[in-house]
C-alpha positions as CSV (number, residue, x, y, z in Angstrom):
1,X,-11.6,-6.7,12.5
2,X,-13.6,-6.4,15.5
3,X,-14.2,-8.9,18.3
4,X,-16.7,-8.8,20.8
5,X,-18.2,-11.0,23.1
6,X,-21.6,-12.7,22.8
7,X,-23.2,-11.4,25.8
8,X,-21.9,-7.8,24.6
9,X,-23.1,-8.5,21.3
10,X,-26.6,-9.3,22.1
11,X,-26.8,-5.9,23.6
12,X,-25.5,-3.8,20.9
13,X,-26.3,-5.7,17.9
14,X,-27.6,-2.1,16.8
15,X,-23.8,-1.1,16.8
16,X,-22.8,-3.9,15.3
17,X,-24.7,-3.4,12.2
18,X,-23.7,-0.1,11.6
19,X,-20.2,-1.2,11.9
20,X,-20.9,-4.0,9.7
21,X,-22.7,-1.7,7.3
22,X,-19.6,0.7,7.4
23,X,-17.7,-2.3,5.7
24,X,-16.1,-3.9,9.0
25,X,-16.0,-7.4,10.2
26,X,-17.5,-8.0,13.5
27,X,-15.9,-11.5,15.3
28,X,-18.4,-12.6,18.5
29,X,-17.0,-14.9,20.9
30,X,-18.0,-17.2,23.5
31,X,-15.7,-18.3,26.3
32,X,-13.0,-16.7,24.2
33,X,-13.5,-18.3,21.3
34,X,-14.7,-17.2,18.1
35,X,-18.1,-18.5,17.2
36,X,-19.5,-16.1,14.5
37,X,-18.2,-13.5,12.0
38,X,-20.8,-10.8,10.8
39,X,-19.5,-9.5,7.2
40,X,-20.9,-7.2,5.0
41,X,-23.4,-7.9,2.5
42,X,-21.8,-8.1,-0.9
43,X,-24.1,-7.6,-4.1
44,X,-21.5,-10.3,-5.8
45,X,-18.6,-10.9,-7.9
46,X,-17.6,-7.8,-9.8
47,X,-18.7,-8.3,-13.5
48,X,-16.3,-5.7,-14.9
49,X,-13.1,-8.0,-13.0
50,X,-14.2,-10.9,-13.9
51,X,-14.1,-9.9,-18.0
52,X,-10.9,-8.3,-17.6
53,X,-9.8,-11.3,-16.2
54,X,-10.7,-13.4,-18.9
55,X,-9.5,-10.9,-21.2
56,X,-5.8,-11.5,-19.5
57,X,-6.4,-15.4,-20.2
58,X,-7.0,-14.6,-23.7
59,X,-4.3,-12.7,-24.4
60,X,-1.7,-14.9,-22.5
61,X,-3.4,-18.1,-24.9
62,X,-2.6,-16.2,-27.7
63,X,1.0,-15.2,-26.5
64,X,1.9,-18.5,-26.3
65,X,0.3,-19.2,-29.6
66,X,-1.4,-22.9,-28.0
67,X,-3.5,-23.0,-30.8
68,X,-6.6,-24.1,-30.5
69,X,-7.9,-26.7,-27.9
70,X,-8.6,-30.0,-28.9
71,X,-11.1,-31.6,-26.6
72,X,-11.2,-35.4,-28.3
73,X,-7.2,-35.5,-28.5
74,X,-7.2,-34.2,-24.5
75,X,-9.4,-36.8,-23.4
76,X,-7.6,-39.5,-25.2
77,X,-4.2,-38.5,-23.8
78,X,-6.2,-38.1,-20.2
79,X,-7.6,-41.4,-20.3
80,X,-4.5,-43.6,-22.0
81,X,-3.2,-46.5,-19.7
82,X,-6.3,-46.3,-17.9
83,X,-8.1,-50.2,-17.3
């Protein structure tokens, strides 16, 4: 991570954006302390880590053989002794 001042970074915002574009993170500063943090663009959450990860939910459910969730009965114990 890169920090630079804002005075510096007005003048080389050019630079800064090929950093940035290089997959660094730029920090600018004023008086020392950090004001803004230029990151790169992400297109979003990975798709393919996201269903491997509920993949690894799945099979730890079934490791533990839960059985199957029971919305009605969860609510009940969630809301007893409640006024």
């Amino acid at each position: 991570m890169r920090e630079i001042g804002a005075f510096e970074a007005k003048n080389k915002l050019g630079t800064l954006l090929d950093w940035v574009e290089n997959g660094e993170e730029v920090v600018i500063t004023r008086h020392g302390k950090a004001v803004a943090r230029l990151i790169p663009n992400s297109v979003g959450p990975d798709r393919t880590k996201a269903v491997a990860a509920a993949r690894r939910i799945r099979e730890r459910a079934a490791a533990l053989k839960a059985g199957p969730f029971d919305w009605p009965e969860w609510k009940t114990d969630r809301d007893a002794g409640r006024p």
